[in-house]
C-alpha positions in Angstrom: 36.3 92.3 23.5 40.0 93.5 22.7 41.1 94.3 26.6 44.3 95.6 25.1 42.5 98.3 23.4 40.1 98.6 26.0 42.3 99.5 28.7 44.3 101.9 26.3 41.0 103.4 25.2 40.4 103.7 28.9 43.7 105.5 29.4 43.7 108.0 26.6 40.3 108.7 26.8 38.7 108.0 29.8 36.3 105.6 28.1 35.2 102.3 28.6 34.3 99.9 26.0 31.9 97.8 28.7 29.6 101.2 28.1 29.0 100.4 24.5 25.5 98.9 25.1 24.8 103.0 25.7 24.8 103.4 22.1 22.1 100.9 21.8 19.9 101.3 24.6 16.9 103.1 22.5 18.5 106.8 22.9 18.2 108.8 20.0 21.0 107.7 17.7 22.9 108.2 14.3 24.3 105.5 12.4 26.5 106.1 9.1 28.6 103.5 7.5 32.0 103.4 7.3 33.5 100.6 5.4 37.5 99.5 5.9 38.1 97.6 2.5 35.8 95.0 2.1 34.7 94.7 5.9 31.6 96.4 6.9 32.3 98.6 9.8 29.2 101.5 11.1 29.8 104.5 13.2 27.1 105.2 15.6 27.2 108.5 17.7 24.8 109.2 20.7 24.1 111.9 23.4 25.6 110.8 26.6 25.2 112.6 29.8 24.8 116.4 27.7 28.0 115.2 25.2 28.6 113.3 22.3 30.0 110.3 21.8 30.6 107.7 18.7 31.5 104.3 18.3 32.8 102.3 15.6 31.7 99.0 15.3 31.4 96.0 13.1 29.3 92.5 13.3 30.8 90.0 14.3 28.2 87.1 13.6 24.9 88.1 16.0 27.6 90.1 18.5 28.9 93.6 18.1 32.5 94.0 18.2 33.9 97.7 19.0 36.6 98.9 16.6 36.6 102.4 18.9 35.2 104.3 21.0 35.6 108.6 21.1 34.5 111.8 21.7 32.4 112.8 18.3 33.7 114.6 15.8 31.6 117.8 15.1 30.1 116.9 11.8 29.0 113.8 14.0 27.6 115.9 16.7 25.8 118.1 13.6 24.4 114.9 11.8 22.6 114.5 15.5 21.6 117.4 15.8 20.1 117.9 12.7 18.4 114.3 12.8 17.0 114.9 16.5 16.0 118.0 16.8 
Protein backbone atom coordinates (compact mmCIF):
# COMPACT_ATOMS: atom_id res chain seq x y z
CA UNK A 1 0.00 0.00 0.00
CA UNK A 2 1.19 3.66 -1.10
CA UNK A 3 0.94 5.30 2.67
CA UNK A 4 1.90 8.55 0.93
CA UNK A 5 -1.26 8.41 -0.98
CA UNK A 6 -3.09 6.97 1.61
CA UNK A 7 -2.76 9.48 4.17
CA UNK A 8 -3.36 12.28 1.42
CA UNK A 9 -6.43 10.34 0.31
CA UNK A 10 -7.25 10.41 3.94
CA UNK A 11 -6.77 14.15 4.09
CA UNK A 12 -8.60 15.33 1.14
CA UNK A 13 -11.25 12.96 1.31
CA UNK A 14 -11.74 11.56 4.49
CA UNK A 15 -11.08 8.08 3.12
CA UNK A 16 -9.05 5.33 4.04
CA UNK A 17 -7.49 2.96 1.72
CA UNK A 18 -7.34 0.09 4.76
CA UNK A 19 -11.43 0.16 3.89
CA UNK A 20 -10.94 -1.17 0.43
CA UNK A 21 -11.72 -4.82 1.30
CA UNK A 22 -15.49 -2.99 1.52
CA UNK A 23 -15.63 -3.13 -2.09
CA UNK A 24 -15.11 -6.74 -2.02
CA UNK A 25 -16.96 -8.05 0.76
CA UNK A 26 -19.99 -9.65 -1.38
CA UNK A 27 -22.09 -6.25 -1.41
CA UNK A 28 -23.70 -5.56 -4.56
CA UNK A 29 -21.02 -4.13 -6.76
CA UNK A 30 -20.16 -2.60 -10.32
CA UNK A 31 -17.00 -3.21 -11.92
CA UNK A 32 -15.97 -1.43 -15.43
CA UNK A 33 -12.61 -1.33 -16.83
CA UNK A 34 -10.45 1.37 -17.09
CA UNK A 35 -7.18 0.76 -18.81
CA UNK A 36 -4.08 3.44 -18.32
CA UNK A 37 -1.94 2.56 -21.57
CA UNK A 38 -1.17 -0.94 -21.59
CA UNK A 39 -1.79 -1.56 -17.73
CA UNK A 40 -4.98 -3.03 -16.73
CA UNK A 41 -6.59 -0.94 -14.18
CA UNK A 42 -10.85 -1.66 -13.00
CA UNK A 43 -13.07 0.73 -11.25
CA UNK A 44 -15.33 -0.79 -8.83
CA UNK A 45 -18.04 1.39 -7.13
CA UNK A 46 -20.24 0.14 -4.14
CA UNK A 47 -22.98 1.30 -1.74
CA UNK A 48 -21.46 2.23 1.49
CA UNK A 49 -23.35 3.30 4.56
CA UNK A 50 -26.50 4.88 2.07
CA UNK A 51 -23.50 6.56 -0.47
CA UNK A 52 -21.42 5.66 -3.16
CA UNK A 53 -18.12 5.08 -3.32
CA UNK A 54 -15.47 3.76 -6.22
CA UNK A 55 -12.19 2.54 -6.24
CA UNK A 56 -9.69 2.18 -8.84
CA UNK A 57 -7.64 -0.65 -8.74
CA UNK A 58 -5.20 -2.88 -10.59
CA UNK A 59 -3.63 -6.56 -9.86
CA UNK A 60 -0.72 -6.66 -8.70
CA UNK A 61 0.09 -10.55 -8.99
CA UNK A 62 -2.77 -12.36 -6.61
CA UNK A 63 -2.96 -8.79 -4.41
CA UNK A 64 -5.07 -5.78 -5.23
CA UNK A 65 -3.27 -2.59 -5.36
CA UNK A 66 -5.52 0.68 -4.98
CA UNK A 67 -4.75 3.41 -7.63
CA UNK A 68 -7.78 5.62 -5.69
CA UNK A 69 -10.22 5.74 -3.75
CA UNK A 70 -13.48 8.57 -4.09
CA UNK A 71 -16.79 9.59 -3.82
CA UNK A 72 -18.61 8.15 -7.25
CA UNK A 73 -19.14 10.00 -9.93
CA UNK A 74 -22.92 10.09 -10.89
CA UNK A 75 -22.89 8.00 -14.00
CA UNK A 76 -21.08 5.49 -11.48
CA UNK A 77 -23.81 5.82 -8.94
CA UNK A 78 -26.42 5.38 -12.14
CA UNK A 79 -24.52 2.21 -13.53
CA UNK A 80 -25.46 0.84 -9.80
CA UNK A 81 -28.43 1.70 -9.73
CA UNK A 82 -29.48 0.51 -12.86
CA UNK A 83 -27.61 -2.86 -12.24
CA UNK A 84 -29.10 -3.34 -8.55
CA UNK A 85 -32.26 -2.35 -8.59
Amino acid sequence: MDDDKRRLTFAQRGLDFVDAPLFFDGRPMVTFPTPRGEEPRWKTTVRIQGAFFTLVWMWRGTTIRVISMRRAHGDEAKAHRALHR
